[in-house]
Residue frames as qw, qx, qy, qz and C-alpha x, y, z in Angstrom:
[[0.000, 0.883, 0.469, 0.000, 0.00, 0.00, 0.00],
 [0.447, -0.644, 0.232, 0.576, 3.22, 2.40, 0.53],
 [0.261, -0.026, 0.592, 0.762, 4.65, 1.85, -3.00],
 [0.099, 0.674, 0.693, 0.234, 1.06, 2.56, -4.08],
 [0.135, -0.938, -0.248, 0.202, 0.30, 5.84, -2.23],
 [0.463, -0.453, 0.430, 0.629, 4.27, 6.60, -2.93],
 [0.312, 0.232, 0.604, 0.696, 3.54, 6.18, -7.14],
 [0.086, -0.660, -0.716, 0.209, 0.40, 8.48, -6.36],
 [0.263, -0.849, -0.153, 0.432, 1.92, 11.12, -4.95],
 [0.376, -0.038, 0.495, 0.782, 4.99, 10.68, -8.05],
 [0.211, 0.410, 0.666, 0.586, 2.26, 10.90, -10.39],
 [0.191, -0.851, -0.439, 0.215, 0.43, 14.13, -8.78],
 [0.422, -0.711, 0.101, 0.554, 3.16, 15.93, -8.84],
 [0.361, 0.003, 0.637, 0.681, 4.23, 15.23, -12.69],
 [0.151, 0.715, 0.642, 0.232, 0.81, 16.55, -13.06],
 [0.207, -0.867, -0.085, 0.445, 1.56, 19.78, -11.17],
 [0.568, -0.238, 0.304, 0.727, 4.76, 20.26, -13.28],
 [0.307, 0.596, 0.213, -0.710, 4.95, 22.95, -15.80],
 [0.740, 0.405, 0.532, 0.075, 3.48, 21.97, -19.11],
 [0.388, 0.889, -0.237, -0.050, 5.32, 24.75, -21.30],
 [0.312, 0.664, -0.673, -0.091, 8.36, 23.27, -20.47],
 [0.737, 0.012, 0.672, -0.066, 7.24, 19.55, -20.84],
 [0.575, 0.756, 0.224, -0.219, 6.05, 20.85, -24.36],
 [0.278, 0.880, -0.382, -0.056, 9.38, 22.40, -25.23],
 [0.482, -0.452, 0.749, 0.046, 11.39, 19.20, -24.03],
 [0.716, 0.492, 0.489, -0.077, 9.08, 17.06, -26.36],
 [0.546, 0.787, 0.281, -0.059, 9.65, 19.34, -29.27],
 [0.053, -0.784, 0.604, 0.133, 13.27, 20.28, -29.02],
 [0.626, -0.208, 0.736, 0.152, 14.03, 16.62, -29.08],
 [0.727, 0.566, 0.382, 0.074, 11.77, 16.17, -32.49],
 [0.105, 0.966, -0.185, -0.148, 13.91, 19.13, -33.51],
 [0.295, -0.606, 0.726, 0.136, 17.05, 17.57, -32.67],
 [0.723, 0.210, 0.653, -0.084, 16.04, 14.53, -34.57],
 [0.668, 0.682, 0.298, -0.023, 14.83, 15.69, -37.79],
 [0.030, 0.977, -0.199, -0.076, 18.21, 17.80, -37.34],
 [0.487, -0.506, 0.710, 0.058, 20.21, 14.98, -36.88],
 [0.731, 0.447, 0.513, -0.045, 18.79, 13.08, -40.26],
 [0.694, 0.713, -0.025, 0.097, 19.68, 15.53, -42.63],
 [0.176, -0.866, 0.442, 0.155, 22.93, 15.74, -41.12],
 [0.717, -0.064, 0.668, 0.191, 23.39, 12.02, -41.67],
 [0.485, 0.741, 0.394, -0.245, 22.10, 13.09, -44.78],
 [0.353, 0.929, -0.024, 0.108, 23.84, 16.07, -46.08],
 [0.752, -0.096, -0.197, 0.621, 27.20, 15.39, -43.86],
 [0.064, 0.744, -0.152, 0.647, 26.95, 19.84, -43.04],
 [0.425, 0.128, -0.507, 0.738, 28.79, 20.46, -40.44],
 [0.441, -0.380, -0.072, -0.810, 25.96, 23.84, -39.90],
 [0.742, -0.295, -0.313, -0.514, 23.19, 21.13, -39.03],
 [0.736, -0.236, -0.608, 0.179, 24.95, 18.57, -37.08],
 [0.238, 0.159, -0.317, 0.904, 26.09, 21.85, -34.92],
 [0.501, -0.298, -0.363, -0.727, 22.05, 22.67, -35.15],
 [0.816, -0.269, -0.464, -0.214, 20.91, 19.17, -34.11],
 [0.564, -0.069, -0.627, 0.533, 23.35, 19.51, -30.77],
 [0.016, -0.193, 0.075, -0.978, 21.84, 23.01, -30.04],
 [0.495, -0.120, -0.547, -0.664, 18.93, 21.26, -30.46],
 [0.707, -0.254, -0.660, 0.018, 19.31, 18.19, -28.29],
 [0.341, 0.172, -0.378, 0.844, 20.84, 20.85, -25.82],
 [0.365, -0.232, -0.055, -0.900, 17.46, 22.77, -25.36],
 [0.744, -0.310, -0.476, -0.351, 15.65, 19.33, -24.86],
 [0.715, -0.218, -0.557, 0.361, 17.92, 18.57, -21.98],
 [0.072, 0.134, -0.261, 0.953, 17.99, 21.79, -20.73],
 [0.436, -0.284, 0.050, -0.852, 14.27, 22.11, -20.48],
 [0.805, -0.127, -0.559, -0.153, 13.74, 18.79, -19.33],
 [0.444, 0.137, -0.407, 0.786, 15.95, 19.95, -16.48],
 [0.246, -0.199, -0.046, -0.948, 14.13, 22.89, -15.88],
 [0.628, -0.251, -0.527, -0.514, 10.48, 20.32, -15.97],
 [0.719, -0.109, -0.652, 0.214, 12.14, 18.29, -13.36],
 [0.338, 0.124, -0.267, 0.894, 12.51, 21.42, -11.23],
 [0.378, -0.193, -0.239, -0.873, 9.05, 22.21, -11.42],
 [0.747, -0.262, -0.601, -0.109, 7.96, 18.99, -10.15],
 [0.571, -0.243, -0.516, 0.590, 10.15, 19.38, -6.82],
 [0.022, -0.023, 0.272, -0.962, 8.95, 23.00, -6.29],
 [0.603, -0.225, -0.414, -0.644, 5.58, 21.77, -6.39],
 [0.563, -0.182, -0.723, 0.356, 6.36, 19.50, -3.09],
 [0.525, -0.791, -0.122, -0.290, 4.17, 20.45, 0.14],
 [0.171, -0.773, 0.352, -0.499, 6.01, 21.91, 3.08],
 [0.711, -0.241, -0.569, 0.336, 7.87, 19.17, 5.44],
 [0.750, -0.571, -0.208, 0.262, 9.35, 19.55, 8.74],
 [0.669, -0.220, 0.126, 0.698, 12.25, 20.33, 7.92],
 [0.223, 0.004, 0.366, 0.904, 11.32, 22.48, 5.34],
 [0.114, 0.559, 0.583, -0.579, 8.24, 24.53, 6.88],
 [0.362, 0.563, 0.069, -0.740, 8.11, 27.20, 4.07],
 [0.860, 0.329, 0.388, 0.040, 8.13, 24.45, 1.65],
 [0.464, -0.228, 0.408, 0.752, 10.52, 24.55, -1.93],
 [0.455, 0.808, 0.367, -0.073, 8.48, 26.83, -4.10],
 [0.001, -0.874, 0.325, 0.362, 11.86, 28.60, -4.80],
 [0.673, -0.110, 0.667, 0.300, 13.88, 25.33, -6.08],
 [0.579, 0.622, 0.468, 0.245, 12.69, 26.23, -9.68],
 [0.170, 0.982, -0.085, 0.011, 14.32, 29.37, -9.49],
 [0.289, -0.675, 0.653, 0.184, 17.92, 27.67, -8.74],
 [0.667, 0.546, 0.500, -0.084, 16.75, 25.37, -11.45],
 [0.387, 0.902, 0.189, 0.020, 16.23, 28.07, -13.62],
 [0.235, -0.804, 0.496, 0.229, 19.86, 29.53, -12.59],
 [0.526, -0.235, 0.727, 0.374, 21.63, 26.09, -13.90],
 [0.536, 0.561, 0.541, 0.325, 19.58, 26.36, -17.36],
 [0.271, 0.949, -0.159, -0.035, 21.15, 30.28, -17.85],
 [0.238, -0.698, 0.601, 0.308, 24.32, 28.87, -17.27],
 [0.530, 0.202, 0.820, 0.075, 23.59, 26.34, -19.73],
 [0.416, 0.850, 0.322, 0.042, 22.46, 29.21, -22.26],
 [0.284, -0.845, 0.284, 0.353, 25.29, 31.10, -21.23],
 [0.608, -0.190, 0.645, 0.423, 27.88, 27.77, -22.70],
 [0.589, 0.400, 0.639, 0.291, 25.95, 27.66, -25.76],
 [0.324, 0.941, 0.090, -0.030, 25.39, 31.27, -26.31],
 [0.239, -0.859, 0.316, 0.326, 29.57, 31.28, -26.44],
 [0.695, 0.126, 0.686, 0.175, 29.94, 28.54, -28.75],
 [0.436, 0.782, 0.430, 0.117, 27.15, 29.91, -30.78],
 [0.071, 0.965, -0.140, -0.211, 29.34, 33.53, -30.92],
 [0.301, -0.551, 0.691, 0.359, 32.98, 31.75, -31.46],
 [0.648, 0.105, 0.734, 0.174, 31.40, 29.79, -34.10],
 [0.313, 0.901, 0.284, 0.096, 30.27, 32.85, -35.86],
 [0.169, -0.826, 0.405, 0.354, 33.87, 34.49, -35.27],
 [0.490, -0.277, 0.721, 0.404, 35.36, 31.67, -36.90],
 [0.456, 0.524, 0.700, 0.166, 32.80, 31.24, -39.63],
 [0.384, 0.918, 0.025, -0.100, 33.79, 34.76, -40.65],
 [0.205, -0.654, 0.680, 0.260, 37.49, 34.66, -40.49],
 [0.029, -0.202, 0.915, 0.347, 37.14, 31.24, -42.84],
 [0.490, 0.325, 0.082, -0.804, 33.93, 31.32, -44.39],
 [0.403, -0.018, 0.915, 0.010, 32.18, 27.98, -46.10],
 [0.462, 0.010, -0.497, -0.735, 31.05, 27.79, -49.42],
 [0.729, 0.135, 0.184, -0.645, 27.74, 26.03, -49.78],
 [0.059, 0.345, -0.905, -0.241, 28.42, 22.35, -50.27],
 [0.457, -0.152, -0.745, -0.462, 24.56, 21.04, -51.28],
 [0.329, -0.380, -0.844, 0.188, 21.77, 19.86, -49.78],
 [0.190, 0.030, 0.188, -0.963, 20.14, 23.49, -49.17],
 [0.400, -0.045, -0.665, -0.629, 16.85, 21.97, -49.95],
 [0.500, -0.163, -0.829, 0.187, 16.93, 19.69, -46.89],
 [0.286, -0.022, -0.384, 0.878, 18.41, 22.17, -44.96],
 [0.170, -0.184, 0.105, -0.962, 15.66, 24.32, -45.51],
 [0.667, -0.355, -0.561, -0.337, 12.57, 21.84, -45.20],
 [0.607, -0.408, -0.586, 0.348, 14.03, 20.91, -41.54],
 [0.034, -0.057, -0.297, 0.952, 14.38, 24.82, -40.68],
 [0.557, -0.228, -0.098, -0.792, 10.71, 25.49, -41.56],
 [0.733, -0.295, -0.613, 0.028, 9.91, 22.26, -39.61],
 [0.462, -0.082, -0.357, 0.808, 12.13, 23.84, -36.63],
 [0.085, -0.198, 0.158, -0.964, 9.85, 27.19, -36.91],
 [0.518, -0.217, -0.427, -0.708, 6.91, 25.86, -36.96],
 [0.663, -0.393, -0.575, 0.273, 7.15, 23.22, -33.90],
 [0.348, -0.110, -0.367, 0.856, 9.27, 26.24, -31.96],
 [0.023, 0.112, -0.067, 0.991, 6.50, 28.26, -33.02],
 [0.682, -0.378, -0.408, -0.475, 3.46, 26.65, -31.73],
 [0.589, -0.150, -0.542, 0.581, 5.80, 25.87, -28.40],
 [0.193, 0.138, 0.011, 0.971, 5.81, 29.81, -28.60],
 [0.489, -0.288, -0.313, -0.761, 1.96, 30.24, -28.81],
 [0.715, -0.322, -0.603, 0.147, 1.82, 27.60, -25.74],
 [0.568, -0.027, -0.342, 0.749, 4.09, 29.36, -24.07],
 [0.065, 0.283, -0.083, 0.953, 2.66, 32.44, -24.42],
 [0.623, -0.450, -0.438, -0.467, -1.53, 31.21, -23.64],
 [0.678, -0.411, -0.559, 0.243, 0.06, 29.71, -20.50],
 [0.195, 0.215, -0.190, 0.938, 1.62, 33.33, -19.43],
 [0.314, -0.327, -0.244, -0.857, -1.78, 34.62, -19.68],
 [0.736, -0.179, -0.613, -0.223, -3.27, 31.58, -17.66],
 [0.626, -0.310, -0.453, 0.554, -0.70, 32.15, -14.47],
 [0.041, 0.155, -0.071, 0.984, -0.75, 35.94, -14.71],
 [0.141, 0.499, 0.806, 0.284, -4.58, 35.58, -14.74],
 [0.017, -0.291, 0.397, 0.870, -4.71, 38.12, -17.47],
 [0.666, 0.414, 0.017, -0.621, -8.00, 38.95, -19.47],
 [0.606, 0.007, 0.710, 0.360, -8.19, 36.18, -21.92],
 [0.279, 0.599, -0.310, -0.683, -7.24, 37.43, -25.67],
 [0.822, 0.323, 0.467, 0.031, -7.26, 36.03, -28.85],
 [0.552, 0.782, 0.036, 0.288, -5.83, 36.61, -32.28],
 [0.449, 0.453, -0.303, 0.708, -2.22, 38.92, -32.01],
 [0.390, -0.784, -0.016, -0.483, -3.95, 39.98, -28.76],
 [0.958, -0.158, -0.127, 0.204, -2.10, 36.84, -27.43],
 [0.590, 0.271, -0.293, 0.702, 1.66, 38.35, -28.15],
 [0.028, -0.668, -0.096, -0.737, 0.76, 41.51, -26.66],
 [0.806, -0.467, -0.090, -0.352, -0.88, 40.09, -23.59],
 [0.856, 0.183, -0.236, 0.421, 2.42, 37.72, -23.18],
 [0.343, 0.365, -0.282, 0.818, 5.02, 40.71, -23.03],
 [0.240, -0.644, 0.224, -0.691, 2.81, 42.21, -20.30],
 [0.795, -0.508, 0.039, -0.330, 2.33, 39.67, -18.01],
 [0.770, 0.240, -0.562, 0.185, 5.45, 37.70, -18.37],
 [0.274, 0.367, -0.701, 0.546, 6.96, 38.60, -15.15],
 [0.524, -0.232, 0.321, -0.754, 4.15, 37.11, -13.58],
 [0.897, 0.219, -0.376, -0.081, 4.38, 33.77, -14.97],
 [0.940, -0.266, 0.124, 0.176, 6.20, 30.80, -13.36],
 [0.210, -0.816, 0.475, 0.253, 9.58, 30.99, -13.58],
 [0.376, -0.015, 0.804, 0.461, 10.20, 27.90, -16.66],
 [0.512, 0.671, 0.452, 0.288, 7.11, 29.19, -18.95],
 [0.114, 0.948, -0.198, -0.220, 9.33, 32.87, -18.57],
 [0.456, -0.460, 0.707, 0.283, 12.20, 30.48, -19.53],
 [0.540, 0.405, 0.683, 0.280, 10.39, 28.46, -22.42],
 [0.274, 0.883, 0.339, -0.174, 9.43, 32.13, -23.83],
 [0.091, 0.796, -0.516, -0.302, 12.49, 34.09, -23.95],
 [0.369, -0.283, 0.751, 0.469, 14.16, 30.79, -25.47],
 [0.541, 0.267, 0.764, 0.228, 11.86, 30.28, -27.65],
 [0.258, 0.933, 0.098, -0.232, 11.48, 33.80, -29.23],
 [0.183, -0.779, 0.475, 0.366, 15.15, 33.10, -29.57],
 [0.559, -0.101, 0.823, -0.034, 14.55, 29.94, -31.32],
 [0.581, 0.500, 0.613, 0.191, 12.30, 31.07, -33.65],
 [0.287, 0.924, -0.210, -0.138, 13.86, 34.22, -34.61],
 [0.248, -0.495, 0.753, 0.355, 17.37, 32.06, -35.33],
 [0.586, 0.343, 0.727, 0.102, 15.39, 29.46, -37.36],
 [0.581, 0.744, 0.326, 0.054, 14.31, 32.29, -39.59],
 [0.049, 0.869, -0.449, -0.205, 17.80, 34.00, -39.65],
 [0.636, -0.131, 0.757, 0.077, 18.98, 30.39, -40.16],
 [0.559, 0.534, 0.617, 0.147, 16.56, 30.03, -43.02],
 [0.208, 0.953, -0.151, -0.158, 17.47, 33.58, -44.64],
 [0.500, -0.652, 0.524, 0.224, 20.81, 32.39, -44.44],
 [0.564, 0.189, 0.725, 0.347, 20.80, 28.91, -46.48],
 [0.560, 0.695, 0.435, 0.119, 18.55, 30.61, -49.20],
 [0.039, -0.979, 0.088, 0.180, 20.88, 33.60, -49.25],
 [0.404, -0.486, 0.702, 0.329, 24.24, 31.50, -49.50],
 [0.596, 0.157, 0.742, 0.265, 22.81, 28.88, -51.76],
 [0.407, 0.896, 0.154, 0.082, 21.27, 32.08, -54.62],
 [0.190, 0.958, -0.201, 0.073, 24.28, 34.60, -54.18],
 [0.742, 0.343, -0.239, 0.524, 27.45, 32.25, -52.76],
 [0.296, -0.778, -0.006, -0.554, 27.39, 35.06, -49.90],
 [0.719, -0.001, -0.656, 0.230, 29.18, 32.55, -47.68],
 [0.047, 0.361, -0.334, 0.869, 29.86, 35.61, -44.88],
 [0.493, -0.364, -0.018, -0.790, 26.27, 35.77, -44.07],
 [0.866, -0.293, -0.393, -0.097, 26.47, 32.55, -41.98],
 [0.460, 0.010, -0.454, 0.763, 29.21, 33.80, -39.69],
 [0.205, -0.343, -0.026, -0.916, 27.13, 37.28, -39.88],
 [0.687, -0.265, -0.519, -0.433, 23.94, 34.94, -38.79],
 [0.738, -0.379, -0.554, 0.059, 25.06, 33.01, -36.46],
 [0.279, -0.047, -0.324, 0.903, 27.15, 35.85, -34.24],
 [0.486, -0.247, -0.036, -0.838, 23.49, 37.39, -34.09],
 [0.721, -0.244, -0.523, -0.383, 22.18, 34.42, -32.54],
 [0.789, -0.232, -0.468, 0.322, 24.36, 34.35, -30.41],
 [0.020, 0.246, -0.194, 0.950, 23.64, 37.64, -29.14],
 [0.587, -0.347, -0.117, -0.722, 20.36, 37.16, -28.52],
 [0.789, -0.385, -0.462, 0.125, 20.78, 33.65, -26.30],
 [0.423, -0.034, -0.432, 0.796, 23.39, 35.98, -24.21],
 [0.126, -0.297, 0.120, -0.939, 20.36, 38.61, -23.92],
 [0.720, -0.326, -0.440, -0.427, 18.15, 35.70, -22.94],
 [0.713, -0.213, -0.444, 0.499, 20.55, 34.45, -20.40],
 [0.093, 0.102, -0.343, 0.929, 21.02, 37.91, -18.55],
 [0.549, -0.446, -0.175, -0.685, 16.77, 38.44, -18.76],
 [0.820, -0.134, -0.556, 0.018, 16.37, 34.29, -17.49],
 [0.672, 0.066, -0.507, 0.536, 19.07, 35.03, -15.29],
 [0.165, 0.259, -0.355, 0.883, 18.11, 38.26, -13.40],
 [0.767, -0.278, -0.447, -0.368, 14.36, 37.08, -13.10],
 [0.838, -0.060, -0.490, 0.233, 15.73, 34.17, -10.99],
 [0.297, 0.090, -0.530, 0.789, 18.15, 36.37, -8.81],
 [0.296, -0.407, 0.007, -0.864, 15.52, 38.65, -7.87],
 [0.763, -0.384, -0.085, -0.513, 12.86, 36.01, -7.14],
 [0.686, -0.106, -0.553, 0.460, 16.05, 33.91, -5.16],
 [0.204, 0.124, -0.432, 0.870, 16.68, 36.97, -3.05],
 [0.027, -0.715, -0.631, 0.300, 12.33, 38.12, -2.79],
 [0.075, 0.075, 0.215, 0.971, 10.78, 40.32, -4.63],
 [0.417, 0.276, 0.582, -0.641, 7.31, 42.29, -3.66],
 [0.484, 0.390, 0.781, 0.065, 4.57, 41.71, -5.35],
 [0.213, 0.411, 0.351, 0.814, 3.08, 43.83, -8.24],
 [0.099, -0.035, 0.343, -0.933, 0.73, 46.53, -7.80],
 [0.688, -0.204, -0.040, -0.695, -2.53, 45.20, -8.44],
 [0.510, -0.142, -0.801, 0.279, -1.60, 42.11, -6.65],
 [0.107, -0.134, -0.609, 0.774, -0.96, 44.27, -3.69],
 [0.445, -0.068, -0.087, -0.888, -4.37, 46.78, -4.89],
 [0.634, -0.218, -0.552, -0.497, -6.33, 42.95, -4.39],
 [0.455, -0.069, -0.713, 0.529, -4.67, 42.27, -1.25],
 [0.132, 0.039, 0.367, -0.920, -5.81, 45.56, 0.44],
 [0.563, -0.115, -0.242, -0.782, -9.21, 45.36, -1.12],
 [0.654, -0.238, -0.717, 0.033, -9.63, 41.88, -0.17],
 [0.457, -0.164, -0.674, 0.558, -8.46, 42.71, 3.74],
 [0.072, 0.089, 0.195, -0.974, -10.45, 46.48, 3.97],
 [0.384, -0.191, -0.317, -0.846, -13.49, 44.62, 2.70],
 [0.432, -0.577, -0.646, 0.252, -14.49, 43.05, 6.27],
 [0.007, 0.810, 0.046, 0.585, -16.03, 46.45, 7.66],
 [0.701, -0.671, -0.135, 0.198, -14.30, 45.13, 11.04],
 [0.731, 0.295, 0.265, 0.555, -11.19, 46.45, 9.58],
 [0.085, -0.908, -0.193, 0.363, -9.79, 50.17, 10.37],
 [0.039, 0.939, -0.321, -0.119, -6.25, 49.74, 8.95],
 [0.930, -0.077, -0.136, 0.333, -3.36, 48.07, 8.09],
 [0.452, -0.757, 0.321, 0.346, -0.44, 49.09, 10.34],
 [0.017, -0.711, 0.565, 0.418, 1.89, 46.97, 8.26],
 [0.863, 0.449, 0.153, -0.173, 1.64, 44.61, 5.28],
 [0.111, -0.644, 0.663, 0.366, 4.36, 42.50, 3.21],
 [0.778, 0.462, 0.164, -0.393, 3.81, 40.95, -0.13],
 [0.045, 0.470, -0.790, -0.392, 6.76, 38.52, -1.89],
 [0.738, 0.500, -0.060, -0.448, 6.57, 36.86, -4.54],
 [0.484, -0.382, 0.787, 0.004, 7.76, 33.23, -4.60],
 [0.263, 0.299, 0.886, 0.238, 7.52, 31.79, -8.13],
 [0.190, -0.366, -0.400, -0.818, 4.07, 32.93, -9.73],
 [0.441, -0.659, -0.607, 0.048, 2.47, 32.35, -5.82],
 [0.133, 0.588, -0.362, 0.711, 2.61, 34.86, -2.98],
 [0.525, -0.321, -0.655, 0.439, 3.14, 35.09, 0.77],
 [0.150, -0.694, -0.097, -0.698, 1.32, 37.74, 2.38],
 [0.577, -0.270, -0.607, 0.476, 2.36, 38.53, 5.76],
 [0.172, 0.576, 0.185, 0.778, 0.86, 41.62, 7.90],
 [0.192, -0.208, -0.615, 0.736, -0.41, 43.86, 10.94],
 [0.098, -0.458, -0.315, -0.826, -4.10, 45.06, 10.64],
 [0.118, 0.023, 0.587, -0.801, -5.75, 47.09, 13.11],
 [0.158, -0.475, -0.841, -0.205, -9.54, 46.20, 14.02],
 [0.178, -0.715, 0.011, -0.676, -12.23, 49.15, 15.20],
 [0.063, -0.199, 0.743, -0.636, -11.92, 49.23, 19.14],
 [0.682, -0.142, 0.306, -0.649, -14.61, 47.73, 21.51],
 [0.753, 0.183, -0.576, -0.261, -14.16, 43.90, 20.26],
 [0.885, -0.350, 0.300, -0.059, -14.03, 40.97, 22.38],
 [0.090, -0.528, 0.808, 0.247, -10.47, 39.01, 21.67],
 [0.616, 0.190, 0.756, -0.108, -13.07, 35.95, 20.77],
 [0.580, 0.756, 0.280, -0.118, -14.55, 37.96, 17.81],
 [0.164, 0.873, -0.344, -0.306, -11.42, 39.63, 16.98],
 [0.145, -0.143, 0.954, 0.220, -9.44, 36.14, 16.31],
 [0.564, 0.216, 0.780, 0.166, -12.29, 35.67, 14.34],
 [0.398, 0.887, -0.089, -0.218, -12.25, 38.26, 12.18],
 [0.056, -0.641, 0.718, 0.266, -8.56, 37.80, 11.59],
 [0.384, -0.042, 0.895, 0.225, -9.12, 33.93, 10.48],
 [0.389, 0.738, 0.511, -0.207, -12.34, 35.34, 8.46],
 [0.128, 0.833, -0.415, -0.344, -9.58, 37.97, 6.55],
 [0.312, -0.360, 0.832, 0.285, -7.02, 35.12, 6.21],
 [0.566, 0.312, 0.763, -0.019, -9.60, 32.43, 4.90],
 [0.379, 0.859, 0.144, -0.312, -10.99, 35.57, 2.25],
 [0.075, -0.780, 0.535, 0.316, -7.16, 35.93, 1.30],
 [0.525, -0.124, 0.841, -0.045, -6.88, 32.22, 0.75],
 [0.657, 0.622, 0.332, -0.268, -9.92, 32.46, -1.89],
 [0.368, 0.858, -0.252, -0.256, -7.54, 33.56, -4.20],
 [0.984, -0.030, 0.128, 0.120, -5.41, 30.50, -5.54],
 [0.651, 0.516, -0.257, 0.493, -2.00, 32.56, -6.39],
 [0.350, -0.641, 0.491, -0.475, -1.79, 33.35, -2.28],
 [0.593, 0.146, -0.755, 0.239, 0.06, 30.25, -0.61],
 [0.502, -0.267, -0.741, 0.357, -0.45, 31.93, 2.69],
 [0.051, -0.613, 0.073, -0.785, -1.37, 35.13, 4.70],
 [0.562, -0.508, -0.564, 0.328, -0.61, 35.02, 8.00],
 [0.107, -0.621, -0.034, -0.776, -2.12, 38.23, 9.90],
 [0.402, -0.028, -0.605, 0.687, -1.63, 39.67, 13.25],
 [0.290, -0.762, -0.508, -0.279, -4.38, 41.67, 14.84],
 [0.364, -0.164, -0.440, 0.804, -4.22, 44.96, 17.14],
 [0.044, 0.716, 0.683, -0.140, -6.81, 47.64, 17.65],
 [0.337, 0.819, 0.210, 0.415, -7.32, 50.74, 16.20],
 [0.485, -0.369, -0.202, 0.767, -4.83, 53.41, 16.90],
 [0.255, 0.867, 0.307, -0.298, -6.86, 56.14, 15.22],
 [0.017, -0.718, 0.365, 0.593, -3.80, 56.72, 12.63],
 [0.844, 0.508, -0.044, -0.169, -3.94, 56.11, 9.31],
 [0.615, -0.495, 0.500, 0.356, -1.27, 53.96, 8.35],
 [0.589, 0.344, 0.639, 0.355, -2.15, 52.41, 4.98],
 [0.383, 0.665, -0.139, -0.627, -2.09, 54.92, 1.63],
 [0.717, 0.573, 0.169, -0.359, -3.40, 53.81, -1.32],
 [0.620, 0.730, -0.270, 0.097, -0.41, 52.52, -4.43],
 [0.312, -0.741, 0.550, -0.226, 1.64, 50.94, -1.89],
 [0.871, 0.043, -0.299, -0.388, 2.91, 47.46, -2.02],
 [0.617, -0.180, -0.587, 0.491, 4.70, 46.88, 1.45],
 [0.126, -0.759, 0.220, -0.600, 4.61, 49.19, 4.64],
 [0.624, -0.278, -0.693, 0.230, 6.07, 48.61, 7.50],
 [0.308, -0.903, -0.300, -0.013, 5.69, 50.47, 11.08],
 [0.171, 0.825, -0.265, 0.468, 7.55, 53.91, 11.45]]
């Protein structure tokens, strides 16, 4: 019955994980595959360089997936505030992992100009498996982005309203679908500088414009790895919440009318959840019976909301100063 309840709990958790970067493991691999064919294929040097870049990403976000799962573990003993951060040191080993590749990718483009490579056939393949490459990376992309919108809950768009929607909410997303995004924006903007490339070399003989190519790509995985990477630091060290987080917090806690004030209030952001921790004052004349139940009547209200992990709130009685102002999203007492 152990091993049973044990495979349960496996399989609960794999369910929790995040599905953008299950999606992008999946599809990097096909990637790496189809990349790894025409090398057999064509014997370029380019592709079989591709199809490692390729198989790289799948293990990288598989990495990442596996990271999700363990920050998705309930609080122990030992480990009271539970690991909701783990994905963010995760997330750290897959920028340094962008980091390697984004130097590769740049020395490979130094070298490819200094000794430039004619076109030696097979541009035909080459290009069938790049538009294969945009098209998976870019329905990864359109995953990626729907799920943004889903954890941010963000109005729900449609049509180009999607991209738009994305860029604002990202930093409110989980910390792997902001990871599956920026790579994959990088992913499918190299595919089509990729695919400019081949058709460019293989018409004009242009031979440069793959050194030119790939030193852009490998600018942009070094601008992904500094976003990826400062993300992470922040939300390792705590960062507050936004402002209409905080604008639902107050509203949520100022609409029991037992409520006079909050003294002091602190909002971090752990992942795409928060921890709301605070001091609000109640009007005077209460019984301590009613007033510890107001306070668990606030908490429980707080709770309603499924992107609050916890809110643990302290009670004291009015002190006839205003503490709280409006557009604030921490105070603590003077």
């Amino acid at each position: 019955m152990a091993q049973v309840t044990e495979k349960e709990t496996i399989g609960s958790l794999i369910k929790k994980g995040n599905k953008s970067s299950a999606i992008a493991m999946i599809g990097n691999a096909i990637i790496a595959l189809c990349k790894g064919g025409a090398f057999l294929f064509s014997g370029s040097g380019a592709m079989f360089a591709s199809a490692m870049h390729s198989l790289a990403d799948a293990v990288n976000q598989g990495f990442v997936f596996v990271g999700s799962i363990l920050s998705e573990k309930k609080p122990t003993p030992r480990f009271p505030t539970g690991f909701g951060r783990v994905i963010n040191i995760f997330c750290m080993i897959a920028v340094i992992v962008v980091t390697i590749m984004a130097y590769e990718t740049i020395h490979e483009g130094i070298h490819l100009l200094q000794h430039p490579v004619a076109s030696s056939g097979g541009a035909w393949l080459n290009i069938v498996v790049l538009i294969i490459n945009i098209l998976v990376d870019g329905m990864i992309l359109v995953k990626a982005m729907k799920e943004i919108i889903h954890e941010s809950r963000a109005p729900e768009a449609h049509g180009f309203g999607i991209v738009s929607s994305a860029f604002r909410n990202v930093g409110r997303a989980a910390p792997p679908t902001r990871l599956v995004f920026y790579e994959d924006i990088v992913a499918v903007l190299g595919a089509l500088l990729a695919l400019i490339s081949v058709v460019v070399i293989s018409l004009t003989n242009f031979a440069l414009m793959d050194g030119v190519v790939t030193l852009l790509i490998g600018c942009l995985m070094i601008a992904v790895a500094f976003r990826v990477g400062y993300d992470n630091m922040i939300g390792l060290i705590g960062v507050s919440a936004p402002q209409d987080v905080a604008d639902k917090v107050t509203a949520t806690i100022f609409a029991d009318s037992h409520v006079a004030d909050i003294q002091s209030l602190r909002i971090i952001q752990e992942g795409r959840y928060y921890h709301v921790d605070g001091v609000i004052e109640l009007i005077k004349g209460l019984t301590l019976a009613d007033a510890d139940d107001i306070k668990l009547r606030v908490q429980q209200a707080l709770l309603v909301n499924p992107d609050i992990a916890d809110a643990a709130l302290s009670i004291i009685e009015d002190d006839s100063i205003q503490s709280w102002k409006a557009g604030k999203t921490e105070i603590e007492p003077e």
